[in-house]
C-alpha positions in Angstrom: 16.8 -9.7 17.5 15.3 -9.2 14.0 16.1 -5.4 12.8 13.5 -3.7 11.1 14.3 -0.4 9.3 10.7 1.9 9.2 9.8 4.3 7.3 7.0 6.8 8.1 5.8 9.2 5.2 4.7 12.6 5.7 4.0 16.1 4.4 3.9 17.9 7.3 0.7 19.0 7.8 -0.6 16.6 10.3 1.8 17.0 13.3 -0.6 15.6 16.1 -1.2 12.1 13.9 2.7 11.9 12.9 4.1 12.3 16.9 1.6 9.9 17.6 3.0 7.2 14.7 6.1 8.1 15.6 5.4 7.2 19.3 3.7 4.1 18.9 6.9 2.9 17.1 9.3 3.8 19.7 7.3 2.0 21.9 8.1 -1.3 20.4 9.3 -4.2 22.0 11.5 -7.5 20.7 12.8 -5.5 17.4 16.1 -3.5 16.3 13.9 -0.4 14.9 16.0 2.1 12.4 13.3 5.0 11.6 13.4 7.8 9.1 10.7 9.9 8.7 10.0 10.8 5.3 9.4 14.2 4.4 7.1 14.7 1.3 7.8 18.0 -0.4 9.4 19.4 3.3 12.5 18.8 5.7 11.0 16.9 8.9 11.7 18.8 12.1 10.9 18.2 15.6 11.6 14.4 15.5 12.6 12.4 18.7 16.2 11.7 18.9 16.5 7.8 17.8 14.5 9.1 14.5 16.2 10.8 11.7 14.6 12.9 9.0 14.7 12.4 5.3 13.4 15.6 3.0 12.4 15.9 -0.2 12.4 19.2 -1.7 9.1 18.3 -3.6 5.6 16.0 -3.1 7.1 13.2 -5.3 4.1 10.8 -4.6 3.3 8.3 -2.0 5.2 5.1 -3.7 8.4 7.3 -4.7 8.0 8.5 -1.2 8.4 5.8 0.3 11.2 4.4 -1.5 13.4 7.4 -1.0 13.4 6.3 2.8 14.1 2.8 2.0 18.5 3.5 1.5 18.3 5.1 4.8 17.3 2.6 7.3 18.7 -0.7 7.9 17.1 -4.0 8.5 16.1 -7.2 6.6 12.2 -6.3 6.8 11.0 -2.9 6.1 7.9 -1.2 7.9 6.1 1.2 5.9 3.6 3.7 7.6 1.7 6.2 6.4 1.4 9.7 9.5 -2.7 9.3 9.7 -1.9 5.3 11.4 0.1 4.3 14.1 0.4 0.9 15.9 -2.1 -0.5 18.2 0.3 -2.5 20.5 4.0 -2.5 21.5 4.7 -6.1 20.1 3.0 -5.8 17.1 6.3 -5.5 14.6 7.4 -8.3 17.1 4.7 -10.9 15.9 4.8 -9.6 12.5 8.7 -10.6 12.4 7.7 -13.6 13.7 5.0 -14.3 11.4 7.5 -13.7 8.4 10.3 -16.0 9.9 7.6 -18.8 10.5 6.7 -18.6 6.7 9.1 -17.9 4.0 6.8 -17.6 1.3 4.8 -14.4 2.5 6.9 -11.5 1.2 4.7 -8.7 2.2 2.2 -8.2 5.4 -0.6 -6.3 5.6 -1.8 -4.7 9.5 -5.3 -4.4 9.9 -6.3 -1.0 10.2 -8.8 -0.1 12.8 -10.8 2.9 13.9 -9.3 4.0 17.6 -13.0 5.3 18.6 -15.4 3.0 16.7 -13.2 -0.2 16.5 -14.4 -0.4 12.9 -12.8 -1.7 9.9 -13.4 0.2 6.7 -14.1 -2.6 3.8 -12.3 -0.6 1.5 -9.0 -1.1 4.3 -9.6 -4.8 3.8 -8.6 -5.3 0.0 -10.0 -8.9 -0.7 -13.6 -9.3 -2.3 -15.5 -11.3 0.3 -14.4 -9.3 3.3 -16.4 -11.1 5.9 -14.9 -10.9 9.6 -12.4 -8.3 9.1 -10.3 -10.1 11.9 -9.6 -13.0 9.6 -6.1 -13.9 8.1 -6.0 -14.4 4.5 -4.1 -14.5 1.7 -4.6 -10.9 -0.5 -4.0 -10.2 -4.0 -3.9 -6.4 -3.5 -3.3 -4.4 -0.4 -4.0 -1.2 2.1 -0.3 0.5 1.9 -1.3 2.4 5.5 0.9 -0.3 7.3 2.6 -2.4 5.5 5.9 -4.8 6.4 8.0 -6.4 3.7 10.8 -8.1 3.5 13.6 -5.8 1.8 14.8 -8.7 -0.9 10.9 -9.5 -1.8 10.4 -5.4 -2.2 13.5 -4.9 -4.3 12.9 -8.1 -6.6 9.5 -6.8 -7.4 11.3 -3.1 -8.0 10.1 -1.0 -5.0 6.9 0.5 -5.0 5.6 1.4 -8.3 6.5 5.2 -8.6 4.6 6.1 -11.9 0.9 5.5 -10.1 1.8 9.1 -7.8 -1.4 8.1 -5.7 -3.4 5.1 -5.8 -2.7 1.4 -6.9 0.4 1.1 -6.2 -0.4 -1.2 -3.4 -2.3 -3.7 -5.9 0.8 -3.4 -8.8 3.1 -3.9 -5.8 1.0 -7.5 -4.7 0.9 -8.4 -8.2 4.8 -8.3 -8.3 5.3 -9.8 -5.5 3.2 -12.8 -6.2 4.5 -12.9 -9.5 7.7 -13.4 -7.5 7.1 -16.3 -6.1 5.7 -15.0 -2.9 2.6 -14.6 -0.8 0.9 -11.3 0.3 -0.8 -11.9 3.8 -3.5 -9.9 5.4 -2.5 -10.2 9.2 -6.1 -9.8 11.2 -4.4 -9.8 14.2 -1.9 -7.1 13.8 -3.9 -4.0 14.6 -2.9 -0.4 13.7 -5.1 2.6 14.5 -6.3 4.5 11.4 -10.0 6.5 11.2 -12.4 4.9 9.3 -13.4 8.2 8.3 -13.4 8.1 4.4 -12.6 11.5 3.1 -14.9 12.9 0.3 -13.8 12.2 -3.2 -13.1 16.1 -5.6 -13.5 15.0 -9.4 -9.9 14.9 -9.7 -9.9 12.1 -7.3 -11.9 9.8 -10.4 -9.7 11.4 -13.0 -6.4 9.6 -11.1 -8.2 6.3 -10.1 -9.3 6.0 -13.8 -5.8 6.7 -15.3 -4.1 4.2 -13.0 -6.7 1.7 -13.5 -5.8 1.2 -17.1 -2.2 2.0 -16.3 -2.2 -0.9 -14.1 -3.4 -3.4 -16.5 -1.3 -2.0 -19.3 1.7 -2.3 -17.1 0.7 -5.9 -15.7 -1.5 -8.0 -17.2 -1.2 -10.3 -20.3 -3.1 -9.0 -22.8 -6.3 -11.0 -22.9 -6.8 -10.6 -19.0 -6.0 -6.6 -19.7 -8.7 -6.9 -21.9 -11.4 -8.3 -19.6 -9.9 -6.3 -16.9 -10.9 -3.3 -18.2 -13.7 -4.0 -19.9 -14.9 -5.2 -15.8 -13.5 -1.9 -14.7 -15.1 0.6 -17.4 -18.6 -1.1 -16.3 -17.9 -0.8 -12.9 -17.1 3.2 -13.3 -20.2 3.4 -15.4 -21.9 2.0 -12.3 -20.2 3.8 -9.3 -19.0 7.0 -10.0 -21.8 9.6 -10.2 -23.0 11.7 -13.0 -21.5 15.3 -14.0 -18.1 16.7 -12.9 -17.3 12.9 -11.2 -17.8 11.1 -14.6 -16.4 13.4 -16.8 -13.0 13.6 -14.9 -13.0 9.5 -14.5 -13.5 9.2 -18.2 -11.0 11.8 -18.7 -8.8 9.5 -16.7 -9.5 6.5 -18.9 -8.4 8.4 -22.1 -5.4 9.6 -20.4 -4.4 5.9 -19.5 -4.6 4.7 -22.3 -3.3 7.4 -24.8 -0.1 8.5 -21.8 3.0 6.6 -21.2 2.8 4.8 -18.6 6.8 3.0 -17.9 8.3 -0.2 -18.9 5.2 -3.1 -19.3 6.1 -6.2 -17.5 3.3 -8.6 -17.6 3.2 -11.4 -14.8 3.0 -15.0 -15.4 -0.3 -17.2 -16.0 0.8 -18.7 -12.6 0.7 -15.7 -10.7 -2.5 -15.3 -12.6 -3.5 -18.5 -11.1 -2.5 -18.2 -7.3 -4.3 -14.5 -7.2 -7.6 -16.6 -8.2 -6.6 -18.9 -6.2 -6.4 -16.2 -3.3 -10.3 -14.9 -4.3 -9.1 -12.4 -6.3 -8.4 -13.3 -10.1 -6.8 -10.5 -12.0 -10.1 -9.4 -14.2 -11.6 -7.7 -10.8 
């Protein structure tokens, strides 16, 4: 039976979503589970007896979050979940194992997060750039961190999840890796987790952090004539999207940051990992 250490993050403040995470893992079937809950700036409390609490006396970020449960469970492939998800069926880490064991090259699997009410699919969930039918599998060159299951030697080849980012892209730094790797990221249309497709509104800070990481990103990752076009594709694109006033000026703000602040050690993947992201609709100037 294939043992699958989990890790669910959490600050605390959504008790109803995290007991029903929590429950939907218990309920699975066909998998060794070890689960720690992950508590983000709080000691976890309350938990169901086969779980085990993990607190952090600060909000260190989601990505260092999650890593600081990974030394506490045990398992070959990890399950990372974010509180606000929970999974739709009681085999699904079951078919994911399977999935994995069937293919050695895929290193990471993304679930496909669905509305519980609406049965919709966010596009913004489903990170590839011709989304179509949002039940398809695919290949992904980026990825929704919601619910995510990776195998433990892939994640700690590519260096955990990229703590510097705090909040947002670390799921695409943490594809790139693991393509650059040697391995495939898979978007699994069949594996179904529950997540609202309610988007929440977006404060001008928001912009400031997506703009920072942005650059960040291709700084870190990205040989320097694709950094260039990268960002010159990105700086257009926030031209075009975010709106005018308090919104612009913060995601400006976040490009100057990026690019004047230290961002960690640069580590720029190969022209073949280059190649299989375009190869899997994605090339790394988009």
């Amino acid at each position: 039976m294939t043992g699958i250490g989990c890790v669910v993050l959490t600050m605390g403040n959504r008790p109803e979503l995290l007991e029903r995470a929590l429950r939907s893992i218990l309920s699975q079937r066909g998998v060794s589970l070890d689960v720690v809950v992950v508590g983000n700036g709080w000691q976890p409390s309350g938990l169901p007896p086969d779980v085990r609490g993990v607190g952090l006396p600060q909000n260190v970020g989601i990505p260092a979050g999650r890593n600081a449960g990974v030394p506490h469970v045990s398992g070959e492939l990890l399950f990372f979940l974010d509180d606000d998800a929970a999974l739709a069926d009681d085999d699904v880490l079951a078919r994911a194992a399977e999935l994995l064991d069937a293919n050695p090259d895929i290193g990471v699997v993304q679930l496909r997060p669905v509305d519980p009410v609406t049965g919709e699919t966010p596009r913004s969930f489903v990170p590839r750039l011709r989304v179509g039918d949002a039940g398809r599998d695919s290949d992904l060159a980026a990825l929704w961190e919601g619910a995510v299951v990776a195998r433990r030697d892939v994640l700690a080849a590519a260096g955990g999840w990229p703590e510097v980012y705090f909040y947002q892209h670390e799921g695409v730094e943490l594809a790139w890796r693991v393509i650059d790797g040697g391995h495939r990221v898979r978007y699994a249309g069949a594996l179904v987790c529950w997540h609202d497709a309610k988007q929440p509104g977006r404060d001008p800070a928001y912009f400031r952090m997506q703009g920072r990481n942005r650059v960040w990103l291709a700084r870190r990752n990205l040989p320097a004539p694709v950094a260039a076009v990268y960002l010159a594709v990105w700086f257009v694109l926030t031209l075009a999207r975010v709106p005018q006033g308090a919104a612009r000026r913060e995601a400006l703000r976040g490009w100057r940051d990026g690019l004047r602040q230290p961002c960690g050690e640069r580590r720029p993947i190969g022209w073949r990992a280059a190649w299989r992201m375009t190869r899997a609709g994605r090339p790394p100037v988009i």
